[in-house]
N, C-alpha and C positions, 0 to 999 in steps of 0.2 A: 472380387475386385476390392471392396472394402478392407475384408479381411486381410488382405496381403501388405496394405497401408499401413494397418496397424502392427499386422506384426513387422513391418521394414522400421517400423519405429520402437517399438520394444525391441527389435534385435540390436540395434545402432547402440540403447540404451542397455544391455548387455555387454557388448564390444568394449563398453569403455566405464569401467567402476568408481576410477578414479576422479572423473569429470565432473564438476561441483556443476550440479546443474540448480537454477534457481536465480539467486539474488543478486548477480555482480554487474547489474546495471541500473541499480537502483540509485539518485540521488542523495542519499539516508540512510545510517546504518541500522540493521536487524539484528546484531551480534547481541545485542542486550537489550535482552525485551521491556526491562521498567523502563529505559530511556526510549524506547518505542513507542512505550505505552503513553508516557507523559506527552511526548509529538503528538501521537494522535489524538489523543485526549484534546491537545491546543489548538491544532489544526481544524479538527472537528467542532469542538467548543465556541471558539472564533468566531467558527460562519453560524455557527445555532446564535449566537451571541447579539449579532452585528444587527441585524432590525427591530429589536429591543432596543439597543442604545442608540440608536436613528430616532427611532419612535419616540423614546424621553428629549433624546436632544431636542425634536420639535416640537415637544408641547412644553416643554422649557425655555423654548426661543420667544422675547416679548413681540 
């Protein structure tokens, strides 16, 4: 039973070579990975970021 799942799904993905499977519902593009990498980097950065600069705002607030 398993077995047959999996191959009904490699086979599909045989049938058809042409079919860009992956990325075309993504918000953001992947075509070019430095301008990916710098998203990420900011995206992720950001939030590592954000309770540092909370944390100083309040011990800098009189």
């Amino acid at each position: 039973p398993l077995t047959e799942g999996v191959g009904g799904v490699l086979a599909s993905a045989v049938r058809c070579p042409e079919c860009r499977i992956g990325y075309g519902n993504l918000p953001f593009s992947v075509d070019n990975k430095w301008r990916l990498l710098a998203m990420m980097c900011a995206f992720f950065g950001s939030g590592f970021a954000a309770p540092f600069f909370i944390v100083r705002h309040q011990l800098l607030k009189k």
